[in-house]
N, C-alpha and C positions, 0 to 999 in steps of 0.2 A: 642167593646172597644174604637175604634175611634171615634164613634157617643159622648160615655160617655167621651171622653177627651173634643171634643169638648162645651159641654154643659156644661162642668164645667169650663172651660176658659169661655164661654160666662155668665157663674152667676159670676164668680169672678171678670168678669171685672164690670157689673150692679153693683155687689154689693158695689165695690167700689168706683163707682162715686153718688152709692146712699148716700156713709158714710161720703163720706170726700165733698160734694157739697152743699153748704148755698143759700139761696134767690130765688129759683124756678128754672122752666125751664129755663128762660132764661140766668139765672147764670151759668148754665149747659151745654150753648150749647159748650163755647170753649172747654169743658173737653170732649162732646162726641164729636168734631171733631177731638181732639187728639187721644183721645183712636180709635174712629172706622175709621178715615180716615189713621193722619198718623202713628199712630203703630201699629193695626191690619191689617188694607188693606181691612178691611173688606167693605170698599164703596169708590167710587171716588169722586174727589173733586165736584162734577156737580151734583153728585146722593145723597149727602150731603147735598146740597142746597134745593133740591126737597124735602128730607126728612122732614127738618127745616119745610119748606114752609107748607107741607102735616098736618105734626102734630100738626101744631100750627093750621092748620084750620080745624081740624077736633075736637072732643069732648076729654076733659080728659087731663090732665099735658103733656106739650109737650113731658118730658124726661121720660115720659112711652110708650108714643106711639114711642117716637124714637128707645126707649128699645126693646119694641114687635116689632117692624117690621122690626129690624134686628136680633131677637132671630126667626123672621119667615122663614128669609132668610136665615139661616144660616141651621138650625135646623126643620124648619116647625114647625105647631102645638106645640111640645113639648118644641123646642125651644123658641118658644114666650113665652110657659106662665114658664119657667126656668128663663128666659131673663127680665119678668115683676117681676116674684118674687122676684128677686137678687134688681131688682131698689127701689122696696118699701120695704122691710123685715127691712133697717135701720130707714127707717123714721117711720114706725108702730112702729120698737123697743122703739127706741128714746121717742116717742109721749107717748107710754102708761107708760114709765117711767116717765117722767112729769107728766102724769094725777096721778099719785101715790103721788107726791110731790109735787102741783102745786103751792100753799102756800110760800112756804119754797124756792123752786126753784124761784120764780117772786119776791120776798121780796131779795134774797140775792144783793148784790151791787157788788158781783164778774160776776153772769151772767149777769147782768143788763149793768157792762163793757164791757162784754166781746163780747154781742147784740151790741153793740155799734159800737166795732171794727170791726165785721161782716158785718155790714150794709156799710161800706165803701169798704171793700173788694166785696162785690157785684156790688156794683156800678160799680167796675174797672172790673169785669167779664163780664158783662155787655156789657161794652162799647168796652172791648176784643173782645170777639165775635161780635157785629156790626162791626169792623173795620176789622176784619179777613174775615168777610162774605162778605162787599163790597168787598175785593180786588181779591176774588175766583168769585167774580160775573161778567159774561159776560157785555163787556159794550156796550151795543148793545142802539139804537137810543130810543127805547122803554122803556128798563130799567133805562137809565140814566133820559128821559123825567119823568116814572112813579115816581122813587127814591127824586129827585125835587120835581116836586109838594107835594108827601107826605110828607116831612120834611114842605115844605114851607108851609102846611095845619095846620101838625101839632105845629106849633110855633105861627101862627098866630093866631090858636084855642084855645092855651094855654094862649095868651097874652090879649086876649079877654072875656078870662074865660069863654067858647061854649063846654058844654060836647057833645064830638062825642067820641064814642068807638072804639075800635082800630078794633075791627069785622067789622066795616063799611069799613075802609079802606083795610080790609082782601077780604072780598066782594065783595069792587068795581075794586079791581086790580083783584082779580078772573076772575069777567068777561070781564074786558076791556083786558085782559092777551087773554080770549079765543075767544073774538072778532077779534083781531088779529091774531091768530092762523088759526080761519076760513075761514078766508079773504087770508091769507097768503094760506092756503091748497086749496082753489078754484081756484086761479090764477095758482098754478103749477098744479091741474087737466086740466083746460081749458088750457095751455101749451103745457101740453104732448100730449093732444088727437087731437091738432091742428098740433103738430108736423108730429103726426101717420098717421091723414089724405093726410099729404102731402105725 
């Protein structure tokens, strides 16, 4: 009974950041740090981060995989794909109701507004979540250096009109992230075992 409370809080909550969320994943993220960081608890601010980080470089809409892999966590197996089907159940709805009336829907001047006023509202979710995620973000010498450059990359790519894909910059912070890491993990190996010798 407590397994089934729980899985039906975890579709209730996907489902309704699937119904009431415009502009993609990343319009999404400030509502899933709301809903899973601070009103369920179900993650901390740092494992939040990773989340973001993960889904976005892995395959598939970020706000599905962030869905699944706290309907995994929570729940396992059953809970993922509970957790996946609550995220997408409104957009399939949605979608196949359009394709019914797609004509008649794209012609009228009210949705045509109403797209309009949407498209700003995302903008500002957007830019929400970027500015919530810097200030959760460690500011450690690495990330402030890496966070730099990539803006500075990015505006000057844009201003120059140089298509580079944001996968690229997903990529090469990947590995200069675990360049760092290794280098960092070898230095306290050779440490400790210097230590033990003595």
């Amino acid at each position: 009974m407590k397994k089934l409370k729980s899985l039906f809080r975890i579709f209730l909550s996907m489902l309704k950041i699937g119904a009431f969320t415009f502009g993609g994943g990343y319009a999404m993220i400030h509502l899933l740090d709301h809903e899973f960081v601070e009103k369920r608890g179900w993650l901390e601010k740092e494992e939040f981060l990773d989340l973001v980080t993960i889904a976005e470089s892995t395959p598939g809409p970020i706000a599905i995989n962030c869905s699944t892999y706290i309907g995994y966590k929570k729940e396992g197996l059953i809970g993922a794909t509970v957790s996946t089907l609550g995220m997408v159940l409104p957009s399939l709805t949605v979608i196949y109701l359009i394709s019914l009336f797609l004509d008649a829907f794209m012609a009228s001047p009210i949705i045509a507004a109403a797209f309009k006023g949407i498209q700003a509202c995302v903008v500002f979710l957007i830019f929400s979540a970027g500015i919530k995620m810097l200030k959760k973000m460690k500011k450690t010498p690495f990330n402030l250096i890496a966070l730099s450059v990539t803006l500075i990359s990015m505006m000057l790519l844009s201003l120059l009109s140089v298509r580079f894909s944001s996968i690229f910059y997903i990529l090469i912070g990947g590995i200069i992230g675990a360049i760092i890491y290794t280098v960092g993990y070898l230095k306290r190996k050779s440490a400790d075992t210097s230590e033990v010798s003595k």
